[in-house]
PDB file as gemmi writes it, atoms N, CA and C in Angstrom:
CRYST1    1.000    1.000    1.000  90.00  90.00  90.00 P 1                      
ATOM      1  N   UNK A   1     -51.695 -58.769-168.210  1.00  0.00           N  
ATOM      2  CA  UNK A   1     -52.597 -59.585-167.426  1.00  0.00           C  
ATOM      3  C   UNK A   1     -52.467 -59.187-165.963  1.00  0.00           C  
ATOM      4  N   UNK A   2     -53.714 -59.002-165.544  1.00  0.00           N  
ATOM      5  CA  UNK A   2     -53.255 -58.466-163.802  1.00  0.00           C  
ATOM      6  C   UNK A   2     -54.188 -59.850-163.593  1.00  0.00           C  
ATOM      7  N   UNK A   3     -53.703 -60.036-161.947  1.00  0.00           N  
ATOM      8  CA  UNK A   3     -54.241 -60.899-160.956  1.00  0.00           C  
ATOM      9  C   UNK A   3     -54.642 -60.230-159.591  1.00  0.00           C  
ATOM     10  N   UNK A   4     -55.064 -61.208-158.668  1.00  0.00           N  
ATOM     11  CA  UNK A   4     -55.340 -60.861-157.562  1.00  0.00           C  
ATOM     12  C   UNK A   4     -54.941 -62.414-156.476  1.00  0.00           C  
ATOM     13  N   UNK A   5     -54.242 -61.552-155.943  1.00  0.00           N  
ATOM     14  CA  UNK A   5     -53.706 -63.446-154.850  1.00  0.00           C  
ATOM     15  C   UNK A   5     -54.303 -62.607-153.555  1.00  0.00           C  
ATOM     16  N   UNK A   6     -55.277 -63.494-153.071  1.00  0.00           N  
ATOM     17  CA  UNK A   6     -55.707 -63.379-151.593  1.00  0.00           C  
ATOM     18  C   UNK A   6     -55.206 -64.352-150.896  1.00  0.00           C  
ATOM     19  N   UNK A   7     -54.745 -64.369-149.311  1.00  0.00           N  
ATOM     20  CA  UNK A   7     -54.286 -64.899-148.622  1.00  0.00           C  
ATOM     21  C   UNK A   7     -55.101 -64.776-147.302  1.00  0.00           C  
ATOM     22  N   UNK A   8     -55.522 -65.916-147.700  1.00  0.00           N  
ATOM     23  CA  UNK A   8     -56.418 -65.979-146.140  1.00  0.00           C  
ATOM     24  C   UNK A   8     -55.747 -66.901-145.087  1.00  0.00           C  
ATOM     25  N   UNK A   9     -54.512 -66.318-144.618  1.00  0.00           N  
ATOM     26  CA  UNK A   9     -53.905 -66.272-143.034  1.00  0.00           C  
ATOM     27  C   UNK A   9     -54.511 -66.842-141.659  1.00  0.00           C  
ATOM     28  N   UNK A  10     -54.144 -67.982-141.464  1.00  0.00           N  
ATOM     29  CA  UNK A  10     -55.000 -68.242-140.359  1.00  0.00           C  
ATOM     30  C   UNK A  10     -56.457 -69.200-140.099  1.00  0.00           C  
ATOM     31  N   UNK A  11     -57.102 -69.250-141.928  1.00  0.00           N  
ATOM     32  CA  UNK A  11     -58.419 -69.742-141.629  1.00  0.00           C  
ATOM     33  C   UNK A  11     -58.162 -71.347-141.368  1.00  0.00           C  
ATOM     34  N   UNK A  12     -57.806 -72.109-141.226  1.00  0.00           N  
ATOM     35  CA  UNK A  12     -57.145 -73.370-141.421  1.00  0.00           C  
ATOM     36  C   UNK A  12     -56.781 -73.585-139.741  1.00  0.00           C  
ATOM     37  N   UNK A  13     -56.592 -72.299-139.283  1.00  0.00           N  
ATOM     38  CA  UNK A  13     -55.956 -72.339-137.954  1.00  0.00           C  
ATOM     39  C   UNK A  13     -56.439 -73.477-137.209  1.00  0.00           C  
ATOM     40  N   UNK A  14     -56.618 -72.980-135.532  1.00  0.00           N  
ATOM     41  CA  UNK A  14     -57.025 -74.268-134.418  1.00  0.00           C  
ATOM     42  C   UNK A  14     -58.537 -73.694-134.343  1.00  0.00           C  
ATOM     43  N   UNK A  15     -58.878 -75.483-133.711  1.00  0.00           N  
ATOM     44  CA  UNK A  15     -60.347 -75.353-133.762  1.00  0.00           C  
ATOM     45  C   UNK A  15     -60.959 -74.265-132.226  1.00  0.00           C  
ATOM     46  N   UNK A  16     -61.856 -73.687-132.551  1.00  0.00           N  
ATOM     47  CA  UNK A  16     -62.408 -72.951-130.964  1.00  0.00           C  
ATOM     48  C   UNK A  16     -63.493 -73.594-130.669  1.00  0.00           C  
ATOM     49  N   UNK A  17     -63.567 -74.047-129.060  1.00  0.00           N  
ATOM     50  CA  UNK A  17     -65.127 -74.105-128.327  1.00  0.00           C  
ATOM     51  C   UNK A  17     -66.582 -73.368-129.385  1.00  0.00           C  
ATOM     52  N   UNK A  18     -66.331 -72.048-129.414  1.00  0.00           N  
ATOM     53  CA  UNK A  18     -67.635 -71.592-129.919  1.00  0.00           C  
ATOM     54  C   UNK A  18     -68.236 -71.843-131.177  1.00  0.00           C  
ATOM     55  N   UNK A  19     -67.318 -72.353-132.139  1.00  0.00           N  
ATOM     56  CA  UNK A  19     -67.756 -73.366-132.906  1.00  0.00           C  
ATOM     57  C   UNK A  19     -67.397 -74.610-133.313  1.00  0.00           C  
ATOM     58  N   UNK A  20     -68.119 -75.083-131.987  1.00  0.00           N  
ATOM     59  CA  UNK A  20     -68.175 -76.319-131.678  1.00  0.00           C  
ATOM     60  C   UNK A  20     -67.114 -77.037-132.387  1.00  0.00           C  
ATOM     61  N   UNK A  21     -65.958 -76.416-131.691  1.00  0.00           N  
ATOM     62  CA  UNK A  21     -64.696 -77.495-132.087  1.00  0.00           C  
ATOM     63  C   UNK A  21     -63.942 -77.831-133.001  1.00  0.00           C  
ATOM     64  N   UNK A  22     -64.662 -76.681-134.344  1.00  0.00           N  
ATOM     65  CA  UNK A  22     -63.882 -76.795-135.707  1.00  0.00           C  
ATOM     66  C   UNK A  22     -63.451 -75.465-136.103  1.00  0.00           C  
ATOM     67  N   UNK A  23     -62.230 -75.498-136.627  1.00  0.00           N  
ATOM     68  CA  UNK A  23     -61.480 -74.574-137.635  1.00  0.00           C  
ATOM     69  C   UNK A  23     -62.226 -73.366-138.396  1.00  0.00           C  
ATOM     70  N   UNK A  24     -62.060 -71.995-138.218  1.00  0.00           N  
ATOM     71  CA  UNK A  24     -63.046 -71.420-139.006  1.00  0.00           C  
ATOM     72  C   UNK A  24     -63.354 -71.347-140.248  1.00  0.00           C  
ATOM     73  N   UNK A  25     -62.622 -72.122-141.008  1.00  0.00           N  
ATOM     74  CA  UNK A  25     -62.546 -72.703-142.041  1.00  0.00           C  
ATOM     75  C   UNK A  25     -63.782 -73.915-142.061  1.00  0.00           C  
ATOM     76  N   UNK A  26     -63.230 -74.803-141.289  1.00  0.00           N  
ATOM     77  CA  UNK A  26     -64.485 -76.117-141.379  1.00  0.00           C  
ATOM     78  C   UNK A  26     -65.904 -75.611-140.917  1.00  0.00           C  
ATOM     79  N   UNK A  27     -65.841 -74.471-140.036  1.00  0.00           N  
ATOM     80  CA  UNK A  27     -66.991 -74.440-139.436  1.00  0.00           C  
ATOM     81  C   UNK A  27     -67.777 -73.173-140.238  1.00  0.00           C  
ATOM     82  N   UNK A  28     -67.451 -72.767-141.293  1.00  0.00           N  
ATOM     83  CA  UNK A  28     -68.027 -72.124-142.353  1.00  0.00           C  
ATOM     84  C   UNK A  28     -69.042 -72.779-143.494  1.00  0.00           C  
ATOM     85  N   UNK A  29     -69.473 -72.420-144.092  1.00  0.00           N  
ATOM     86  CA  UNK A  29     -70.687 -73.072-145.120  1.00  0.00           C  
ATOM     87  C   UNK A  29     -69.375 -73.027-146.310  1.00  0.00           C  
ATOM     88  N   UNK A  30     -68.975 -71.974-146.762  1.00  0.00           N  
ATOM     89  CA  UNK A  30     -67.559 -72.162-148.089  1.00  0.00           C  
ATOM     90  C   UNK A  30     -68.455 -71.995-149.301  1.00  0.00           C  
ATOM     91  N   UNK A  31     -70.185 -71.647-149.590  1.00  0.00           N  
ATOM     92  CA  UNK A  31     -70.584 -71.625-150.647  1.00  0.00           C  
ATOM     93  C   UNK A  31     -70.052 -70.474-151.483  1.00  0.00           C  
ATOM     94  N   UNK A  32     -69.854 -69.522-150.835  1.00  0.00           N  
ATOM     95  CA  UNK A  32     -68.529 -68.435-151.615  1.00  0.00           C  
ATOM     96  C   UNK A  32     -67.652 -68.529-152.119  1.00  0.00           C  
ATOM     97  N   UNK A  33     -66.765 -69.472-151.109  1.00  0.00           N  
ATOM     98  CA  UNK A  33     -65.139 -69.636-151.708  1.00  0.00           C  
ATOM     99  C   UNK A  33     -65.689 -71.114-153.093  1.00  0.00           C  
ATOM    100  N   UNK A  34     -66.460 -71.836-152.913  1.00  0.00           N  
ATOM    101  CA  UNK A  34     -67.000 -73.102-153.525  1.00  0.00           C  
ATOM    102  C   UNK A  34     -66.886 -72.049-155.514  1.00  0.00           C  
ATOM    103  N   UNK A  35     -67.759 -70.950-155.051  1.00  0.00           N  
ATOM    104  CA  UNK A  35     -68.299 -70.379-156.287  1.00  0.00           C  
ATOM    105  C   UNK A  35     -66.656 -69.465-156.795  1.00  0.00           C  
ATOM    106  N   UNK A  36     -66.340 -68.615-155.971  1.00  0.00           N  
ATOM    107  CA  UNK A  36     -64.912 -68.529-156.228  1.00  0.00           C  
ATOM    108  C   UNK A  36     -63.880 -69.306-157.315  1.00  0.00           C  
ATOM    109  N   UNK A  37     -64.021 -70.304-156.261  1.00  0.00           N  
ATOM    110  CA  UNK A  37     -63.006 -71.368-157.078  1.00  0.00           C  
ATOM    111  C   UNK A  37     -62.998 -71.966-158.259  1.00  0.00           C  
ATOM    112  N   UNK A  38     -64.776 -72.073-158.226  1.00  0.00           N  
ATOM    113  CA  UNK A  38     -64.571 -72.365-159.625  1.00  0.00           C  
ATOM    114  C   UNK A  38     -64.562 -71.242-161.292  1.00  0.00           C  
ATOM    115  N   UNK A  39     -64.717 -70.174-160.501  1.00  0.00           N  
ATOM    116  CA  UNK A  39     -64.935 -69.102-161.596  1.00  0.00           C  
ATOM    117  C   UNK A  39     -63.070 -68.991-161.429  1.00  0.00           C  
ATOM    118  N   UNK A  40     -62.139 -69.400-160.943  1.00  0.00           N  
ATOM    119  CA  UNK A  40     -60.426 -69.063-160.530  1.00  0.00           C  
ATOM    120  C   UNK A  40     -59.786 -69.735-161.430  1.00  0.00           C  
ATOM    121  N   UNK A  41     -58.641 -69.295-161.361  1.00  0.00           N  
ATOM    122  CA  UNK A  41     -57.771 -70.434-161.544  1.00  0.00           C  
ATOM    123  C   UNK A  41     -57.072 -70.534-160.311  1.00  0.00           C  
ATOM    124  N   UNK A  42     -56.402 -71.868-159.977  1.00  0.00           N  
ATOM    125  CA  UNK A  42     -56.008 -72.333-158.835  1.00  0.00           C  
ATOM    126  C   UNK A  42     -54.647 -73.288-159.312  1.00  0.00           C  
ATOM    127  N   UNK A  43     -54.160 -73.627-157.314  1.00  0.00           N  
ATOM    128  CA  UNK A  43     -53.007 -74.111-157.658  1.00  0.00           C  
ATOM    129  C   UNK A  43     -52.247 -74.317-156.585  1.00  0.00           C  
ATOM    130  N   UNK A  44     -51.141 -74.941-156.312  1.00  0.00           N  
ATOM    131  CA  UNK A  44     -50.733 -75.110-154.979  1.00  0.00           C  
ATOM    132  C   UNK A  44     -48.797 -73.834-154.759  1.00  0.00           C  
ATOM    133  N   UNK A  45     -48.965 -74.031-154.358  1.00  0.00           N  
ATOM    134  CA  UNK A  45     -47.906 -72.858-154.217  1.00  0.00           C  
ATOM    135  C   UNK A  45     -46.839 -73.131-152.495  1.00  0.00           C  
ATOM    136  N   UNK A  46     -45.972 -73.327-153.294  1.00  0.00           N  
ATOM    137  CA  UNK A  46     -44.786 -73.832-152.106  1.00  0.00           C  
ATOM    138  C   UNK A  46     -44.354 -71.965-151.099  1.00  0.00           C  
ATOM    139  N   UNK A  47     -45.131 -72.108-149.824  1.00  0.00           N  
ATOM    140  CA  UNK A  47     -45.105 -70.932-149.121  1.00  0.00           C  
ATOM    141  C   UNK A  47     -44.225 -70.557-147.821  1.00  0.00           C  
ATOM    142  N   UNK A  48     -43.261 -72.096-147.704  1.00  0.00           N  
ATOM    143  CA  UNK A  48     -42.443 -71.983-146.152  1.00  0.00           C  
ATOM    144  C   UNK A  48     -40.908 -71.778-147.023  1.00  0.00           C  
ATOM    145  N   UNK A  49     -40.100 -71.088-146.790  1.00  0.00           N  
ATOM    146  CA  UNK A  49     -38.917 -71.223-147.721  1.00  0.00           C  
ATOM    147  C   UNK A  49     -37.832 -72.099-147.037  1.00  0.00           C  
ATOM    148  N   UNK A  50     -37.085 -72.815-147.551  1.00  0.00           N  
ATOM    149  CA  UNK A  50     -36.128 -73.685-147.088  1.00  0.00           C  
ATOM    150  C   UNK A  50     -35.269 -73.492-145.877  1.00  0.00           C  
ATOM    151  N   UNK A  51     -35.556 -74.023-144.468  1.00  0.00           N  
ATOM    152  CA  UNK A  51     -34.864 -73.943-143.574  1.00  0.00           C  
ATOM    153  C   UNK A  51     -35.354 -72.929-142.721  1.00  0.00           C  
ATOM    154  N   UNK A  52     -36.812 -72.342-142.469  1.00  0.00           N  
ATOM    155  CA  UNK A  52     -37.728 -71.074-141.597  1.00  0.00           C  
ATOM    156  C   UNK A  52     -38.637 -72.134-141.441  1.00  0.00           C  
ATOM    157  N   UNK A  53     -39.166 -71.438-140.563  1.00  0.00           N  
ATOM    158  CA  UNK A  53     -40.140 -71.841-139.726  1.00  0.00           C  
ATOM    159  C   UNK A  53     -41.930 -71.080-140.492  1.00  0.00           C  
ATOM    160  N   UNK A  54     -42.810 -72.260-140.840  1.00  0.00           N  
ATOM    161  CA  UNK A  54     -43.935 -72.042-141.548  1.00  0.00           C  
ATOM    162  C   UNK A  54     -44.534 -70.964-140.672  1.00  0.00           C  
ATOM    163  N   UNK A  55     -44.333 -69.976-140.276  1.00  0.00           N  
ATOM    164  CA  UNK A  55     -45.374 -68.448-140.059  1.00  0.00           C  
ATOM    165  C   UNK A  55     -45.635 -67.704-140.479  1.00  0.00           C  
ATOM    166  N   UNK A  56     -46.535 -66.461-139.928  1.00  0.00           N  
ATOM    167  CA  UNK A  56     -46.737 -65.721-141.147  1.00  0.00           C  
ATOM    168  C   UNK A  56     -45.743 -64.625-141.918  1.00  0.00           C  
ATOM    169  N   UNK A  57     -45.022 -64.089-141.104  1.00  0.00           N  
ATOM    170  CA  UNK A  57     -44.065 -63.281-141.567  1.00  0.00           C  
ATOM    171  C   UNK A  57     -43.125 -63.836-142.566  1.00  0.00           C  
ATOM    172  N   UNK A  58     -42.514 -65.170-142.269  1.00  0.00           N  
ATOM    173  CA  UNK A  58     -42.251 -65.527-143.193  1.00  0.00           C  
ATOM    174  C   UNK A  58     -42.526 -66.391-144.840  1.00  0.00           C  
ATOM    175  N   UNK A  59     -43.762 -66.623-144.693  1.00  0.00           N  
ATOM    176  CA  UNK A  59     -44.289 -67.039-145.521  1.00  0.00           C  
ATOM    177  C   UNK A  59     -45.177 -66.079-146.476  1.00  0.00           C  
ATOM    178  N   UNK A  60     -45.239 -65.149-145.726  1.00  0.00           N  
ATOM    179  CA  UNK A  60     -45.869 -63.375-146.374  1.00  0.00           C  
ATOM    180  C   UNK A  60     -44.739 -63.236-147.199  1.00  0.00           C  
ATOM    181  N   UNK A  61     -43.359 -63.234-146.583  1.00  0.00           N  
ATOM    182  CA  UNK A  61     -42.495 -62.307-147.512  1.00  0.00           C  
ATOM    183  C   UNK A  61     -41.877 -62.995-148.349  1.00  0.00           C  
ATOM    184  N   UNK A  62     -41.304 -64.580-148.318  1.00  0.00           N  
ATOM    185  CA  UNK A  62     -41.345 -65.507-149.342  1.00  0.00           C  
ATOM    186  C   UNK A  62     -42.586 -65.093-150.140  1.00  0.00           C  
ATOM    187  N   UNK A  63     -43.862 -65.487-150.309  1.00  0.00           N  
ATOM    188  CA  UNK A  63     -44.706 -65.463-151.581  1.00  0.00           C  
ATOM    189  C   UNK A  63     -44.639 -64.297-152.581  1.00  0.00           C  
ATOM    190  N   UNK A  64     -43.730 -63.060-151.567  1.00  0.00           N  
ATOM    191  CA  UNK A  64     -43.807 -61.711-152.081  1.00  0.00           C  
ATOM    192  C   UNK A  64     -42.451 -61.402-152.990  1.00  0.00           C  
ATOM    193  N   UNK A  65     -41.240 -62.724-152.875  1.00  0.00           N  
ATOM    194  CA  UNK A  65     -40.525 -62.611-153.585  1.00  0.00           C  
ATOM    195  C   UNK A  65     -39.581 -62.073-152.903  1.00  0.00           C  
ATOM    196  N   UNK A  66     -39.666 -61.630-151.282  1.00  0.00           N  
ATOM    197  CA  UNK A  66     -38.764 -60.536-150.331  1.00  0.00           C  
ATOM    198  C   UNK A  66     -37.682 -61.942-149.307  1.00  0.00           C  
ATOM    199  N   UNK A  67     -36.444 -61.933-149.492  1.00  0.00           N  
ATOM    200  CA  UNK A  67     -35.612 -62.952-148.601  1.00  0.00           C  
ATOM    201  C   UNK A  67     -36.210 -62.674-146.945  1.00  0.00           C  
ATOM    202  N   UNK A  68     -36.738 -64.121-146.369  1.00  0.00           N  
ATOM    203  CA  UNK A  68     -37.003 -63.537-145.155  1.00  0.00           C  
ATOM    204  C   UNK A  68     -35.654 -63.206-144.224  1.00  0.00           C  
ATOM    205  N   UNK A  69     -34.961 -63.768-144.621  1.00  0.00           N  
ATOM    206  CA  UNK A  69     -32.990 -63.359-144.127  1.00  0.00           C  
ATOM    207  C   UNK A  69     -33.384 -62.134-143.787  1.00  0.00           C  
ATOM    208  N   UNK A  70     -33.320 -61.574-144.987  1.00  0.00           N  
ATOM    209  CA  UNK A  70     -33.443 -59.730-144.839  1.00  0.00           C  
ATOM    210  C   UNK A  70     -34.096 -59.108-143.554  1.00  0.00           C  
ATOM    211  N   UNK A  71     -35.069 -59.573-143.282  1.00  0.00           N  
ATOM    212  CA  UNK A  71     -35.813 -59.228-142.005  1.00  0.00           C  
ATOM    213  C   UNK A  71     -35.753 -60.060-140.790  1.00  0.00           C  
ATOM    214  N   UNK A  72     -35.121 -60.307-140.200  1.00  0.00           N  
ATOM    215  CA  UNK A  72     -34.753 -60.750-138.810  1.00  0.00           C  
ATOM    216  C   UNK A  72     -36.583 -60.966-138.431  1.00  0.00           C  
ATOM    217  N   UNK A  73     -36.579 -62.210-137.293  1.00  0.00           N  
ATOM    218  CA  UNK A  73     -37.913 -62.203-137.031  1.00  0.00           C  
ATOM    219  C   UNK A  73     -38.182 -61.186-135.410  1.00  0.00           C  
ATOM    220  N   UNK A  74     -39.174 -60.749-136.313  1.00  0.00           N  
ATOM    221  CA  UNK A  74     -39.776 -59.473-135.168  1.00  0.00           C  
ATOM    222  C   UNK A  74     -39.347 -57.804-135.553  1.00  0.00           C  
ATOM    223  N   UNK A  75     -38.644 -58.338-136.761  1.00  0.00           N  
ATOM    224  CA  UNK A  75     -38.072 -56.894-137.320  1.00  0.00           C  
ATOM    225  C   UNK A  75     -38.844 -55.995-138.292  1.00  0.00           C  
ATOM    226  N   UNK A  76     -39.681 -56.322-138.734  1.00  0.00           N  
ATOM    227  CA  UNK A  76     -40.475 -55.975-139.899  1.00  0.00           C  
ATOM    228  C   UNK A  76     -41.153 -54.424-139.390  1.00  0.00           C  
ATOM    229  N   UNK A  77     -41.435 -53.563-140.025  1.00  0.00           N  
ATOM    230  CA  UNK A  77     -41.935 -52.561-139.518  1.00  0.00           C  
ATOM    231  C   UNK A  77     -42.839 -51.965-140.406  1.00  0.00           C  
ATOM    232  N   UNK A  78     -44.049 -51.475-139.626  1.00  0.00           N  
ATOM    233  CA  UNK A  78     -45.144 -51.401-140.866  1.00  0.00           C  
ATOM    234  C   UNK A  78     -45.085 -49.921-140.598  1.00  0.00           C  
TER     235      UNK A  78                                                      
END                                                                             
């Protein structure tokens, strides 16, 4: 069985002036992700690991199964 986990990083974020004050998330129509979801399966998924701080580096490499220990923050190298 293969999957596909997308991580959309950020859309949830803070709201901006240029649209008018909401999240680019809220300030989207979502009839995509709407149709998405329901053709998915879904689910909630625990993404900050015990005792880090909810960002992305660490919440990238928790979901990936990688100790964020291992990588010091700011250490990661692409």
């Amino acid at each position: 069985m293969s999957g596909l986990m997308i991580i959309l990083d950020g859309l949830q974020d803070i709201a901006y002036d240029v649209t008018s004050g909401k999240s680019p998330y809220d300030y989207g129509k979502r009839d995509n992700f709407r149709a998405f979801e329901a053709a998915s399966a879904t689910g909630l998924l625990k993404t900050t690991p015990q005792g880090f701080e909810p960002d992305t580096q660490n919440c990238l490499l928790y979901m990936l199964g990688v100790s964020p220990k291992k990588y010091p923050r700011g250490a990661l190298v692409y």
